[in-house]
NUTIVO-811828 format. One record per residue: x negated, z, y negated of N, C-alpha, C in turn. Coordinates in steps of 0.001 Angstrom, whole numbers, plus 500000, padded with zeros to 6 digits. Each point is the difference from the previous one (the first is absolute). Layout:
<vonus>
XZYXZYXZY ...
</vonus>
This chain:
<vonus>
515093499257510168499899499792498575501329499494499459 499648500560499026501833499503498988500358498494499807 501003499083499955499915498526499856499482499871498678 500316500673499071499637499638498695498378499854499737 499194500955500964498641500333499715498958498594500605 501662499487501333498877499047500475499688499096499371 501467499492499149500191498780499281499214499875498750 499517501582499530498965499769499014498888499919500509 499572500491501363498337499731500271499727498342500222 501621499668501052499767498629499792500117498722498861 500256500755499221500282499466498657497987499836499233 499618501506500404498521500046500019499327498986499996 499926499772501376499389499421501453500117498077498943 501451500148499749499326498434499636499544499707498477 500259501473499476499469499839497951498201499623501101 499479500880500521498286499486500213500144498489500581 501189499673500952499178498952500957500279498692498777 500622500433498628500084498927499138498856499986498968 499452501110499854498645499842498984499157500005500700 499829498990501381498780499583500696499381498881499163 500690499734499126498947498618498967498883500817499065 498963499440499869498790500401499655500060500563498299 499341501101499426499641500602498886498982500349499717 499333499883498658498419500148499702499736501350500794 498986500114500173499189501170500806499479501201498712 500623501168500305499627501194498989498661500247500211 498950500337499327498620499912499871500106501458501322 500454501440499340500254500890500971501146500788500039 500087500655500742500946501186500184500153501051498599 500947500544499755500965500631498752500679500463500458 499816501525499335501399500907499871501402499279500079 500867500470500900501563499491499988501135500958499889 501181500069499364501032500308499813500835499541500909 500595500913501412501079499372500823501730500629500351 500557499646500648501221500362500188500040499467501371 500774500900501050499948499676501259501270500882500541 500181498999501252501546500455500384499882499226501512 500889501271500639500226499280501266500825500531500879 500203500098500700501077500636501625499276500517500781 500130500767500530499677500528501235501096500282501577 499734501061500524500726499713501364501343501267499664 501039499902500580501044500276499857500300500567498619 500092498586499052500825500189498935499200500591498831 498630500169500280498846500521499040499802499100499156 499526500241498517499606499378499157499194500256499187 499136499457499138498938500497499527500016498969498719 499714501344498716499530498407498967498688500874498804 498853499067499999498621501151499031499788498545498706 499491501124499252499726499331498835497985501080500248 499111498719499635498382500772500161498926499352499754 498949500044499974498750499446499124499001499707501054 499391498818500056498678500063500526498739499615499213 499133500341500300498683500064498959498776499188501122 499438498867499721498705499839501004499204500840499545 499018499923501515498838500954500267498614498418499240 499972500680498774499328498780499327498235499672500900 500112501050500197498043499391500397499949499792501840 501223499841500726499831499877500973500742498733500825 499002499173500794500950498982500279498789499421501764 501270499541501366498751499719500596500869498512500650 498851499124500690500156498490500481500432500245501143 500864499692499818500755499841501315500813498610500805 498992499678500897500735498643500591499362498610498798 501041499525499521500902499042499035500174500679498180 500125501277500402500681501031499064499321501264499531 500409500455499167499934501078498987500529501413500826 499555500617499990500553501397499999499890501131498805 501040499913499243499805501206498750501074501078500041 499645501069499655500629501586499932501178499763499016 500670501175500174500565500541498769501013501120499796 499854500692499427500915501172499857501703499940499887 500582500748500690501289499802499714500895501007500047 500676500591498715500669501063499764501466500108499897 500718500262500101501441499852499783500972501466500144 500978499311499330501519501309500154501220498945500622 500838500694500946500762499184500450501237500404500098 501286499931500871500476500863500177500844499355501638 500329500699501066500316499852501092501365500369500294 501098498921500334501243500568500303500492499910501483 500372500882500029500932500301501539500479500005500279 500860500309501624501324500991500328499332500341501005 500318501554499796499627500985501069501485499997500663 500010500576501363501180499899500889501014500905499269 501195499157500172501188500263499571499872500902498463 499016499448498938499633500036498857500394499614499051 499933499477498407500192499146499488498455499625499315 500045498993499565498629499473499635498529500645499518 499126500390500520499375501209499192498866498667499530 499127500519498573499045499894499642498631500732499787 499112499112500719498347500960499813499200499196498947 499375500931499076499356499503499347498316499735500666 499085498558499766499030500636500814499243499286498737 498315500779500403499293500166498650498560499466501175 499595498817499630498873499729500874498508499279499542 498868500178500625498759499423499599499397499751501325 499150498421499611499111499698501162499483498715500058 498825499831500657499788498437499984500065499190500682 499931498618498882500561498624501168498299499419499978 500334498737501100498700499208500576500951498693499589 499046499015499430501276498506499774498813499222500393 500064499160500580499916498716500460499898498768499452 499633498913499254500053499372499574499155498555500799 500480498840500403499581498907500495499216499173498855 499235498675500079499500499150499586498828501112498520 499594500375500547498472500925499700500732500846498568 501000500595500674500813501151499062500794499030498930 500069498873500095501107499379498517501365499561500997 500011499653500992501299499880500225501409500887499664 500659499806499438501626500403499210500631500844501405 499257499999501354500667500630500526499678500834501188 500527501343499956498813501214500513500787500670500958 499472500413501122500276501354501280499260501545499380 501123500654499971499478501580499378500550500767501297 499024501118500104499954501295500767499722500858499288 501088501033500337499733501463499107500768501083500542 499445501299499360500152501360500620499706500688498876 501197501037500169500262500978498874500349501407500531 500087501045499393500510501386499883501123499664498622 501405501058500514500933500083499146500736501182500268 500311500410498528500851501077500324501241499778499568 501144500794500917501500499969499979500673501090499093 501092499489499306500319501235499346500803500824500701 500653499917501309499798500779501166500304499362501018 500348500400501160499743499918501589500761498607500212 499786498938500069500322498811500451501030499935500741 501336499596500197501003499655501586500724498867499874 500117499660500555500484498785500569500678500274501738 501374499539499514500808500129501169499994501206500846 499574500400501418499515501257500342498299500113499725 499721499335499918498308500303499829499346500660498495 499275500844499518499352500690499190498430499669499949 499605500187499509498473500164499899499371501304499863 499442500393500871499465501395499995499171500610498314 499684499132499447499034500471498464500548499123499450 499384500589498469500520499218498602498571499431499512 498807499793500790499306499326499670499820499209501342 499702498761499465500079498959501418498926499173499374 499756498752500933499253498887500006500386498563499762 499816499055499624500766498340500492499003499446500092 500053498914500735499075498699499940500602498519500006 499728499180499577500903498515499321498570498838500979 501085499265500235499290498462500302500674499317498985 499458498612499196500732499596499334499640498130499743 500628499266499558499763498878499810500403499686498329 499438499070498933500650499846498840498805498648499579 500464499605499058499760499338499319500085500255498186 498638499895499350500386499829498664500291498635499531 500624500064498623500836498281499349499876500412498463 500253498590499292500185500044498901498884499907499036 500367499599498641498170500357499624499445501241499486 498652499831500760498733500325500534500346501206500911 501324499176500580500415501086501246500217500944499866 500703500718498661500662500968499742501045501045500606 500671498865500799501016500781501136499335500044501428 500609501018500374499994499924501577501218500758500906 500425498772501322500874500655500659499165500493501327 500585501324500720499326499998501172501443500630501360 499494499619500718501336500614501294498564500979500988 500262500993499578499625501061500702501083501017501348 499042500420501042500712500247500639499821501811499799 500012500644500160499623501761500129500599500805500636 499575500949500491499846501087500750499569501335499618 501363500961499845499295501510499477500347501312501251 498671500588499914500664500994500506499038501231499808 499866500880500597498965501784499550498771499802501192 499961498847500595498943499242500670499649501667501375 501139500114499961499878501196501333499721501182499743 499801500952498454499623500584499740500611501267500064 501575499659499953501047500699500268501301499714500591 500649500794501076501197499332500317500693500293499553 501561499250499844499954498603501018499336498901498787 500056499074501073499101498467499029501039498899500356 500843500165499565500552498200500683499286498784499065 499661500408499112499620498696498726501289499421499822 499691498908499127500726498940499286498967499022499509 500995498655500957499678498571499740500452499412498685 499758498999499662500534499677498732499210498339499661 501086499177499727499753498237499556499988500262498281 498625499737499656500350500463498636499309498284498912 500725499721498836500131499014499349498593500721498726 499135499245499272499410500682499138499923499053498667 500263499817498853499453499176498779499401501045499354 499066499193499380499004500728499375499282499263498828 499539500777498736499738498811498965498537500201499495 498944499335499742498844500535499931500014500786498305 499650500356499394499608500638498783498942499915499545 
</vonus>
C-alpha cells in the first residue's frame, strides 16, 4: 500500500478510536449518503460515492444486539497500474446487501457490518500483471464504525473488501482493499 493511503487509514483508525464517548441513541436505521476511499495491493486505489436504504420491516436478536439489513448501491471508480502502464481507471457500478450489528439491544453508536454485492466494471480490471477475467464481478466487506453527533447523524466505518468474478471466469486474482467510509444519514 501507498504511504500516503496508510497515513490516512491511520489517520481513520484514530478519528473512531476518538468518538468512543457516548451519543444519544437514533430511534432506527436511515437512508445514508457516503463517500469512501481506500488502497489496495500494489498501488490500487479506490474511491465511491453511494446510498444505503434499511430493509424497514426486518430486524433479528442477536446475542446483546440487533441485527438489521440494508441496501447498498454505489458508483465508484478504481485506479491502477497495469505492468509497465500508466495509471488506468475502471469505473465500477455496484448493488448489494449489508447485515449490521448493533450491541446493547440495537442502540449502541457502534456496529460490525457484513456484506456482499454484484458489480459491474466499465471494463476488464488490471492491476500490475494480473487482470480479471469479466467485467462483472462480486465483493464482500467486513467492517467496523461507529455513528456520532446529534441523533447520530454521521458515521465513520473501516471496512475491509474483497472483489473478484467469484471463479466464474478466468483468470481471478481479485483485489484486496483497506477502505475508509463517512456517511451522513438523510
Amino acid at each position: 500500500m501507498h504511504v500516503h493511503a496508510l497515513r490516512g487509514i491511520a489517520t481513520g483508525v484514530a478519528v473512531l478510536a476518538a468518538l468512543a464517548a457516548g451519543s444519544p441513541a437514533r430511534a432506527q436505521e436511515a437512508p445514508t449518503l457516503y463517500l469512501q476511499s481506500g488502497a489496495g495491493e500494489r498501488e490500487a486505489y479506490a474511491a465511491t460515492v453511494g446510498l444505503t436504504w434499511p430493509w424497514t420491516s426486518w430486524s433479528w436478536a442477536l446475542g446483546s444486539g440487533v441485527v438489521r439489513g440494508q441496501w447498498d448501491g454505489y458508483l465508484g471508480n478504481w485506479s491502477s497500474r497495469p505492468q509497465a502502464s500508466p495509471r488506468r481507471n475502471t469505473l465500477v457500478l455496484g448493488l448489494g446487501p449489508s447485515l449490521r450489528w448493533r450491541g446493547a439491544a440495537g442502540q449502541s453508536p457502534w456496529f460490525v457490518e457484513l456484506g456482499t454485492g454484484v458489480s459491474w466494471f466499465s471494463r476488464h480490471y488490471r492491476n500490475g500483471s494480473d487482470a480479471f477475467g469479466s467485467r462483472v464481478n462480486f465483493s464482500s466487506h467486513l467492517g467496523l464504525g461507529r455513528n456520532f453527533g446529534p441523533q447520530r447523524a454521521h458515521e465513520l466505518s473501516l471496512r475491509i473488501q474483497h472483489s473478484s468474478n467469484a471463479g466464474l471466469q478466468e483468470p481471478n486474482p481479485g483485489e484486496n482493499f483497506l477502505l475508509l467510509r463517512y456517511a451522513h444519514v438523510f
